[in-house]
C-alpha positions, 0 to 999 in steps of 0.5 A: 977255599983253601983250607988252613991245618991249624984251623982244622986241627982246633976246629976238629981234632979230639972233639966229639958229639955225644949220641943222646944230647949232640953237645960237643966235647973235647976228649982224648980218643982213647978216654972215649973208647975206654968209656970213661969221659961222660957227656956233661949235659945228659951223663951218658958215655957214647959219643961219635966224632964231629963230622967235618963239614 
């Protein structure tokens, strides 16, 4: 199966799982590292990215 770049950059690209909960966000990476994005489900601030399945 072929895989489609606008597919995988909408699915994928600045989205990323918070540690505590596993509910997805959309953030700038650099939000995410300066820790200043919180997880809206649990209020903690460490995520990791999404895996790509």
């Amino acid at each position: 199966m072929a895989k489609i770049p606008e597919a995988q950059n909408r699915m994928f690209k600045n989205v990323f799982v918070c540690k505590k909960c596993q509910s997805k966000i959309r953030a700038e990476p650099q939000k995410i590292l300066k820790g200043k994005v919180k997880c809206r489900k649990c209020g903690r601030a460490t995520f990791r990215p999404l895996k790509k399945k």
